[in-house]
N, C-alpha and C positions, 0 to 999 in steps of 0.2 A: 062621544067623540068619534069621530070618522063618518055618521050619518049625511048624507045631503039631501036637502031642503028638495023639495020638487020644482023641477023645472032646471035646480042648478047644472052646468054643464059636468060632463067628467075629462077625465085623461082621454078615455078613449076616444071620446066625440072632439076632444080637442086634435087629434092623433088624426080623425080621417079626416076632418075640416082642412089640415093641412098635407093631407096625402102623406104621411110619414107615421113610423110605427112608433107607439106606445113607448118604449124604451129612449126614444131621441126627445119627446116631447121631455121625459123625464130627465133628460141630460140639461137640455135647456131649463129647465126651472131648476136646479141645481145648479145651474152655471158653469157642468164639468164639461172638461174637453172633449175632442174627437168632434166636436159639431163643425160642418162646413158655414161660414158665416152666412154663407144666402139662407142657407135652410132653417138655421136660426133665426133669420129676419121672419122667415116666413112662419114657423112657430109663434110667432112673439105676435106676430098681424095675427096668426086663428086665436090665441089665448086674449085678446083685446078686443076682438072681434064677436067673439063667444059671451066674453065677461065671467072667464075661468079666475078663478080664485082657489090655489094649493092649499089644504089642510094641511100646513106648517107641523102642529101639532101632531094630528096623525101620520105625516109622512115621516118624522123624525122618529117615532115610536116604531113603526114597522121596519124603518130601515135600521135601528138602533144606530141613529145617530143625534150626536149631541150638538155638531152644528160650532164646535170650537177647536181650534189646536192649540199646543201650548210652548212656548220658546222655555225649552231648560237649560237654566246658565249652572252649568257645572264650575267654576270659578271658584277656586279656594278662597281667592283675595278678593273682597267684595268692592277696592277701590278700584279694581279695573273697569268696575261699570260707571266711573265718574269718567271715562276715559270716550274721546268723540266716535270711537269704531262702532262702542255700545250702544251709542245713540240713533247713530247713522246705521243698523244691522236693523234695529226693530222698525226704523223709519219709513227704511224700505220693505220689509216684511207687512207691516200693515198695511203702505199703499198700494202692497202687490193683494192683501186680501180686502181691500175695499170694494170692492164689486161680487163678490162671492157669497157675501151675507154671513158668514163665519165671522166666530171673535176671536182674537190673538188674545192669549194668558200667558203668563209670566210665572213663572215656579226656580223656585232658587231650591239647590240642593248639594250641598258639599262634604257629604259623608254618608260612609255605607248603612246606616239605617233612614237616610233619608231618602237612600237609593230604593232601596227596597220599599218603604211605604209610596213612593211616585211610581213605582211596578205596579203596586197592589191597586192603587186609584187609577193609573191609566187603563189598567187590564178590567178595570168594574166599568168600562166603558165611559167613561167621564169627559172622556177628548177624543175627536176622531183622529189625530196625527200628533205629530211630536216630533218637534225642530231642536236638535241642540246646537250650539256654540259654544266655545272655549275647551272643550273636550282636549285633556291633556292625555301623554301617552299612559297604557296601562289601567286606563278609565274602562271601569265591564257595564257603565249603565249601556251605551250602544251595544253592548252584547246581548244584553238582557233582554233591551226590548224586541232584536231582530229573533230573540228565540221566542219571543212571547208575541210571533209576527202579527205588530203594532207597526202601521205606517211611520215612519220614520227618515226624516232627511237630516244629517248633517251640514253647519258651515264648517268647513274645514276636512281634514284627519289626525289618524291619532298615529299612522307613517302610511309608509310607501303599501304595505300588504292589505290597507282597510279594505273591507269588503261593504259593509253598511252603507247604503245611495248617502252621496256628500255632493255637494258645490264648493269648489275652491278654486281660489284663482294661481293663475303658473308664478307663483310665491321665486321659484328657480331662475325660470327667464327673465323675469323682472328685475331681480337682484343682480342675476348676471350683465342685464342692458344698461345699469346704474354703475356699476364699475366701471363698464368697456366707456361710458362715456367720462368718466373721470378720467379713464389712460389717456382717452384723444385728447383731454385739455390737458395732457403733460406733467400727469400727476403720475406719483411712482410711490410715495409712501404712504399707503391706503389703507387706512385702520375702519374696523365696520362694530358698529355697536349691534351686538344681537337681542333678541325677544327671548322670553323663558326657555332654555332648550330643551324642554318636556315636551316641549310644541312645536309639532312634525312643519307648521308654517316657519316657524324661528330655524329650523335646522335648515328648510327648504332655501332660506334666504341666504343665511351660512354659506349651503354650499354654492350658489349662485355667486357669490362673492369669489370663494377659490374658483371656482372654475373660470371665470375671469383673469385672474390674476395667473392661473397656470395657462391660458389660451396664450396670454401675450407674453409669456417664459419668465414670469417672475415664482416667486415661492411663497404662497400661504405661511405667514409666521404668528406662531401662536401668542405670542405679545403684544400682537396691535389688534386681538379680537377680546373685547371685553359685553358683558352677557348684562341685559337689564332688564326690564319687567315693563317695556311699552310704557314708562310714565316717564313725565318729564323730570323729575327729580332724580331718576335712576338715570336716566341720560345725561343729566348734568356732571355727578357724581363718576359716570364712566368713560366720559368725553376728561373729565380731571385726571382718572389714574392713567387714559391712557399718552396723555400731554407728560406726563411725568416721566414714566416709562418712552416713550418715542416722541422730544420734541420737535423732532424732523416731520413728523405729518404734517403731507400736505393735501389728502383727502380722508371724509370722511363717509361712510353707507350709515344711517340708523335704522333699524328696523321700523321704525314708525314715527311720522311726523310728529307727534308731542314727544317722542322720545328725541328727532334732530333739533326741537327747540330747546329742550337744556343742552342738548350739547352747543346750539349757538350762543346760550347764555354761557356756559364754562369754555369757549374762546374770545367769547367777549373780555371777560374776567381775565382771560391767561394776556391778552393783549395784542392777540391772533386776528387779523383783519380777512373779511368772508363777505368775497370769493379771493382774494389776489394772494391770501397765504395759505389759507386750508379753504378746500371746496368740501361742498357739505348737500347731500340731497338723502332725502326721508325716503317713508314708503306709506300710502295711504291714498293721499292730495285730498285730505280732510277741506274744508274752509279754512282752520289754521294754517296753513302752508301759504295763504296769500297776502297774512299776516304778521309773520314773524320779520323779524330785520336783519337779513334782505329776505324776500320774499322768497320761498322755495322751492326748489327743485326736488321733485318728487316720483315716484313712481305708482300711477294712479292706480288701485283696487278698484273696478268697477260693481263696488256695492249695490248699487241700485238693481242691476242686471244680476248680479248673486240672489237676492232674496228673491228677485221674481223668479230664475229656475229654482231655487229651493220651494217655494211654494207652488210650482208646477208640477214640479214630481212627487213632491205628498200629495196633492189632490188627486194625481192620476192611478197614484199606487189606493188610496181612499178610495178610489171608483171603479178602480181593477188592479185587484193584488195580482202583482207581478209576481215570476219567479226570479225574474233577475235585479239585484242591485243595480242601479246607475250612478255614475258617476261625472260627471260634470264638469270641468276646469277651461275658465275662462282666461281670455288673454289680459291681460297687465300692458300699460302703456306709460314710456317716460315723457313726464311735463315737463319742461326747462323754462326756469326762471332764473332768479338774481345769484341764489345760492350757489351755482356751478358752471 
């Protein structure tokens, strides 16, 4: 392995064919960034040209790479991966590494000896990067791997002080632009259903909600905020206690569109007509939001554009370990529809 045949071209002859050094050619059959697009065209014309073919095999060997990353859903509750965030997270993650020749791998891990044996397999070199999601507060696998400096991107954080590179979107402005528009529709008793509050996105929403409701001088009241876990049957259930507790709501924030679809079903039920008695808008804009009856108002996470910078900054950390963390947070946009 690694010998070539006579006559076969090399890197290097592909390198002066194209007037560019050795190290870019290598970028380009990799696929890693920093290449100027013309320059890579022109790479691509000497490699075509020549009739260069990479020793796959021996270039992964010498570079000790394995040529996959692996998404680790740290998730206690494995039902949240029946949930469309999960679906739509890897959707975009694979078609952000479809062109790169890498494979996405999936590794579940919810306890500290499973922590430790995916330390010991990442660190034996088995994956060149490592993406996690759902990472709740007080989680050390993110510590572990930035001490065992293993590429490593986050969706999300685990609060305001992380330092490990993350992509998250402004979880705060979004939640706060979903209230100010309930105020303008004339709403004043504004109850918000939140996401697990271990989870620095559920807090982030939270406070977007008061901070809201104290811009236009009303008062955060701790009885019209009840806590659910992103499913639709916790939302159902928490849109009921809070109808019981403050029949007067006339808007509602849920942290996540399947979680504003039980609460649509549990005003359906209460007798509560949506929009003209309680307004009601999510947070996601999944495909269910265009779905539900009335259709809804939501606050869009731009998912797709999440996993492509989460998988841009592992591959570049992958190709040149940084010393600094990044960190990434995209903007949130409200959709309005029937719900509000």
């Amino acid at each position: 392995m690694g010998m070539r045949r006579p006559g076969t071209p090399t890197l290097e002859e592909v390198a002066a064919h194209a007037g560019v050094g050795r190290g870019t050619v290598s970028r380009v059959i990799n696929n890693a960034a920093g290449v100027k697009d013309s320059t890579r065209r022109i790479v691509q014309q000497s490699i075509e040209a020549l009739g260069y073919v990479p020793n796959l095999a021996a270039r992964s060997l010498a570079a000790r790479r394995t040529d996959a990353v692996t998404l680790v859903l740290t998730e206690p509750d494995w039902r949240q991966f029946a949930e469309p965030f999960f679906s739509e997270i890897v959707r975009s993650l694979g078609d952000a590494l479809a062109d790169t020749g890498m494979q996405l791998m999936l590794t579940l891990v919810h306890s500290d000896t499973e922590r430790k044996r995916f330390l010991e397999y990442a660190r034996g070199g088995r994956v060149d990067g490592v993406l996690l999601m759902s990472v709740h507060a007080g989680d050390r696998l993110p510590d572990m791997l930035a001490e065992a400096r293993l590429p490593t991107v986050m969706l999300g954080r685990r609060s305001g002080d992380e330092y490990v590179s993350y992509v998250d979107a402004d979880n705060v402005g979004g939640a706060r632009s979903a209230v100010s528009h309930l105020l303008s529709r004339g709403r004043r008793t504004i109850a918000t259903i939140t996401g697990p509050l271990d989870l620095y996105a559920a807090q982030c929403r939270l406070r977007g909600y008061q901070d809201a409701l104290t811009s236009a001088g009303l008062s955060s009241v701790e009885s019209l905020v009840a806590e659910s876990d992103f499913t639709e049957d916790s939302g159902r259930r928490a849109m009921a206690e809070l109808l019981e507790r403050h029949p007067e709501i006339d808007g509602v924030l849920a942290a996540s569109d399947t979680t504003a679809a039980g609460a649509l079903q549990a005003l359906r039920a209460a007798g509560r007509r949506v929009p003209e008695d309680v307004s009601v808008i999510g947070f996601d804009d999944f495909a269910l939001a265009q779905h539900t009856e009335p259709r809804l108002t939501t606050v869009r996470q731009p998912l797709e554009e999440m996993g492509r910078a989460m998988i841009r900054l592992l591959l570049e950390d992958m190709e040149e370990p940084s010393m600094a963390y990044r960190h990434v947070i995209l903007r949130t946009q409200l959709v309005t529809r029937d719900s509000a």
